[in-house]
Z-matrix of the N, CA and C atoms (Angstrom, degrees):
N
C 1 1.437
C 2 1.527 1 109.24
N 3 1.588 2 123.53 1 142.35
C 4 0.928 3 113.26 2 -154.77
C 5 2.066 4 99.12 3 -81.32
N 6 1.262 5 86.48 4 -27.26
C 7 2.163 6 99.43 5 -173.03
C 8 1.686 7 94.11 6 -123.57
N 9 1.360 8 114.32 7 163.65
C 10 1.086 9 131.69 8 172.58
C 11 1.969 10 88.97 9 -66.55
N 12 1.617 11 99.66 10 -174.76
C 13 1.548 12 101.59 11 -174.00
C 14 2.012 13 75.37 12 -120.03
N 15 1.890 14 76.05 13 165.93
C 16 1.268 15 113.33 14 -171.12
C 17 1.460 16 108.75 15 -64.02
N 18 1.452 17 142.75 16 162.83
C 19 1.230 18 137.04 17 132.89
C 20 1.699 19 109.56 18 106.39
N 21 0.999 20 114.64 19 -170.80
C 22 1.643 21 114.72 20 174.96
C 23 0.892 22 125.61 21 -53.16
N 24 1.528 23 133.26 22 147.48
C 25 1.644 24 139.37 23 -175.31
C 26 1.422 25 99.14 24 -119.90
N 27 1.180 26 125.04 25 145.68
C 28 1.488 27 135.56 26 153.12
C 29 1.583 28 109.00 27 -131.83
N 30 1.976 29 99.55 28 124.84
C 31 1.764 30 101.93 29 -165.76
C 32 1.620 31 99.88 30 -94.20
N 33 1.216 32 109.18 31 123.96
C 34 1.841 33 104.68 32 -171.40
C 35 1.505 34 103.62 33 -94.51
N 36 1.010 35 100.19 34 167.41
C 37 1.980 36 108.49 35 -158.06
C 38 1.656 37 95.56 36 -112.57
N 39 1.317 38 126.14 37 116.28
C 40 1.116 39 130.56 38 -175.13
C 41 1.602 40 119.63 39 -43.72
N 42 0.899 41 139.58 40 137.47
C 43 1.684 42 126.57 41 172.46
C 44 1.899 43 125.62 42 -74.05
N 45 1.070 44 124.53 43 115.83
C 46 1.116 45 128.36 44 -169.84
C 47 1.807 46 103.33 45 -74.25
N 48 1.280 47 133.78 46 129.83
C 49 1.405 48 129.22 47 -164.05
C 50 1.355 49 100.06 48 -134.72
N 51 1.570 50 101.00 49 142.15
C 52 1.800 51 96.46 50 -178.97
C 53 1.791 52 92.33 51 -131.51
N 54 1.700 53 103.26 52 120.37
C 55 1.868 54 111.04 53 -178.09
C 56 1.917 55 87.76 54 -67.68
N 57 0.880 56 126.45 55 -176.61
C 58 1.361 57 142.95 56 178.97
C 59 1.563 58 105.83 57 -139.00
N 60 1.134 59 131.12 58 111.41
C 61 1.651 60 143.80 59 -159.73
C 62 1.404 61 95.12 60 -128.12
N 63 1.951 62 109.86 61 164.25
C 64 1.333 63 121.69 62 155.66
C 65 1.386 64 91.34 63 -113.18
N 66 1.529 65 103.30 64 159.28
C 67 1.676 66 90.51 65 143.05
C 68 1.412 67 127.79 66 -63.92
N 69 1.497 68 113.12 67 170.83
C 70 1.587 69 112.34 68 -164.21
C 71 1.546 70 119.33 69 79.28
N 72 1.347 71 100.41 70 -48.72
C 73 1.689 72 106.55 71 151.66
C 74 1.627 73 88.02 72 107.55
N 75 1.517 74 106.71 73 157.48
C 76 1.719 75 124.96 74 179.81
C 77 1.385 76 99.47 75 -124.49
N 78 1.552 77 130.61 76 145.61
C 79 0.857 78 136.96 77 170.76
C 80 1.395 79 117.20 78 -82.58
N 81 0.857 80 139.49 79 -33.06
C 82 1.540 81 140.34 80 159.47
C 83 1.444 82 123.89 81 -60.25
N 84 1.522 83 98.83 82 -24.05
C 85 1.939 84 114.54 83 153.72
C 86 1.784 85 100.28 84 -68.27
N 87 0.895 86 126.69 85 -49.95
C 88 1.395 87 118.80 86 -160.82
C 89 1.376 88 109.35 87 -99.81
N 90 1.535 89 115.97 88 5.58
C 91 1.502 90 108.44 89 172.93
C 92 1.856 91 101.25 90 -96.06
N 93 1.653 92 104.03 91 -28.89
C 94 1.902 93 109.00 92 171.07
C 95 1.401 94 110.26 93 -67.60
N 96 1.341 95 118.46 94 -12.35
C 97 1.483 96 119.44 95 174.48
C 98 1.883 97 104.57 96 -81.10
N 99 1.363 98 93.39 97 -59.84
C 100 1.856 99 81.22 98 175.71
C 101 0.986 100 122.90 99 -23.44
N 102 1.918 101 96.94 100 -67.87
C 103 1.292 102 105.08 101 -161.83
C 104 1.855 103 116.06 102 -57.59
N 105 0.859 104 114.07 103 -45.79
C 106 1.447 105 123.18 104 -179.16
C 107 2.016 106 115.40 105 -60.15
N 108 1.198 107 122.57 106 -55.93
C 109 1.117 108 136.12 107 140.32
C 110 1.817 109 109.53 108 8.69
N 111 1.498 110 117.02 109 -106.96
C 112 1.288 111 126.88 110 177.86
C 113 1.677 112 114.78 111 -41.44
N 114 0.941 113 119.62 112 -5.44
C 115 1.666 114 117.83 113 -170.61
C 116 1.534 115 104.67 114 -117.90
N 117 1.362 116 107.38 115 -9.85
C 118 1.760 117 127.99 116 -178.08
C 119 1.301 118 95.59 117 66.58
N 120 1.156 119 134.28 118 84.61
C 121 1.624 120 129.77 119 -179.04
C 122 1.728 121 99.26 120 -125.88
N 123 1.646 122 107.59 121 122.20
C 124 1.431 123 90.50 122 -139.44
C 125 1.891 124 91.54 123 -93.03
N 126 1.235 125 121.14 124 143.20
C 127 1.513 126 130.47 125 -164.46
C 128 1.807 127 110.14 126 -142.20
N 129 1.118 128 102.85 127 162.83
C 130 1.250 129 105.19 128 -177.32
C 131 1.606 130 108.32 129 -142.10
N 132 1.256 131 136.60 130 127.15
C 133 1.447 132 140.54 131 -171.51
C 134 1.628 133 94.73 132 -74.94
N 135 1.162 134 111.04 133 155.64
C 136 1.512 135 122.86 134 173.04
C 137 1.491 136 112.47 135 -155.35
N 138 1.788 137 101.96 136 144.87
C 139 1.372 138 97.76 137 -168.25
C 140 1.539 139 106.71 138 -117.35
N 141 1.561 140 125.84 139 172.61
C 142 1.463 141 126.88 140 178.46
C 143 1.674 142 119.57 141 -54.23
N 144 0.892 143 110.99 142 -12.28
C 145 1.891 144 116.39 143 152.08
C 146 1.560 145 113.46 144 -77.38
N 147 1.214 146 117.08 145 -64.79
C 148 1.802 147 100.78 146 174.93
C 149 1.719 148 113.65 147 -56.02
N 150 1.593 149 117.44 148 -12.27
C 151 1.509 150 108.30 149 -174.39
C 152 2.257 151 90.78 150 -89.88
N 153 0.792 152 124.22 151 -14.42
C 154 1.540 153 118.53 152 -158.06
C 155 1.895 154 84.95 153 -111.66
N 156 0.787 155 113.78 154 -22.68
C 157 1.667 156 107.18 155 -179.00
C 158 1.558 157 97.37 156 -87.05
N 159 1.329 158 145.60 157 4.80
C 160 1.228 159 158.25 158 130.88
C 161 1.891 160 97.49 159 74.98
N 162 1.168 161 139.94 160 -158.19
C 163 1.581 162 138.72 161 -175.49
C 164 1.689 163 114.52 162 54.97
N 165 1.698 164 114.60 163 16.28
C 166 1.523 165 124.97 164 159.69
C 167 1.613 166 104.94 165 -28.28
N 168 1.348 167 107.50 166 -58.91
C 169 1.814 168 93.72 167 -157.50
C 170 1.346 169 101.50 168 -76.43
N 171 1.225 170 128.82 169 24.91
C 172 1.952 171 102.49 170 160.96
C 173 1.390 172 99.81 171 -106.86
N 174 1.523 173 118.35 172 -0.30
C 175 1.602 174 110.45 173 168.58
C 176 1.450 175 112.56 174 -105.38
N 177 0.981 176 134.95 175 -35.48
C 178 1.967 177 140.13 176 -158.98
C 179 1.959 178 88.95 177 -139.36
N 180 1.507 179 89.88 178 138.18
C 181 1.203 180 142.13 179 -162.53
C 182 1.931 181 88.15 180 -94.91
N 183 0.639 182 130.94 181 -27.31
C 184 1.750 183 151.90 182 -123.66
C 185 1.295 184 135.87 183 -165.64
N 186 1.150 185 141.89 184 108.46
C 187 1.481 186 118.71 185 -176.16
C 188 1.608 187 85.81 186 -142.51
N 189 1.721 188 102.37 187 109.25
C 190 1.974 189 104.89 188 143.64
C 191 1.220 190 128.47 189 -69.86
N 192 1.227 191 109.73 190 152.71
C 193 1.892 192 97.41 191 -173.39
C 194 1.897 193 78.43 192 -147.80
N 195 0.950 194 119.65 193 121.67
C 196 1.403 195 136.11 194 -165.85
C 197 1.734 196 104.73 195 -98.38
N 198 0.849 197 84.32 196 138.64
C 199 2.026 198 85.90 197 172.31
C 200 1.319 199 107.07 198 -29.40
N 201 1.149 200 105.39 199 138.88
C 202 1.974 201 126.97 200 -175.41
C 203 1.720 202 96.50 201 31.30
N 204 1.100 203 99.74 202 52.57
C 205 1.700 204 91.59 203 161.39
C 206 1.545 205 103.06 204 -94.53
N 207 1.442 206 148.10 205 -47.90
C 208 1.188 207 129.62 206 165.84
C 209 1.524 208 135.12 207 -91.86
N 210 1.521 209 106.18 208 38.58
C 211 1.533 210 112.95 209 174.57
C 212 1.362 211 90.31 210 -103.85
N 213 0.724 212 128.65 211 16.40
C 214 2.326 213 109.45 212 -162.44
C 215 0.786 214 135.50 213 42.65
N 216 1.720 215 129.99 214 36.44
C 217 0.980 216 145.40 215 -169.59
C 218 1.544 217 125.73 216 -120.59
C-alpha cells in the first residue's frame, strides 16, 4: 500500500499456541505443525508433563490436542 489507511487502528496481540505431542511423535501433531509452519504461525509443541503440571493458560492462548494425543497412543 502506497500510505497506511485512514481512520482507527486496533493493535492485535499475537496468539500464543501450544501443539499437544507424545513422545515418539503423532502424525496429526506433525501434520498441525506443517500446516502452521509456512504461514509463520508462531506455536510451541508440548508434552504429557506440561499437560499434568496443569497452569497452561498463563502460557498458550490455545491448546491443539490432535487425534490420540491423550490416549498414549
Amino acid at each position: 500500500m502506497p500510505k497506511a489507511p485512514a481512520g482507527d487502528a486496533l493493535k492485535l496481540k499475537g496468539v500464543r499456541a501450544a501443539v499437544v505431542n507424545v513422545y515418539g511423535g503423532l502424525m496429526p501433531a506433525g501434520w498441525t505443525r506443517w500446516l502452521f509452519e509456512p504461514y509463520e504461525f508462531p506455536h510451541e509443541g508440548i508434552y504429557p508433563q506440561a499437560l499434568d503440571a496443569g497452569k497452561l493458560n498463563a502460557k498458550y492462548d490455545v491448546h491443539v490436542l490432535p487425534t490420540r494425543a491423550l490416549c498414549g497412543a
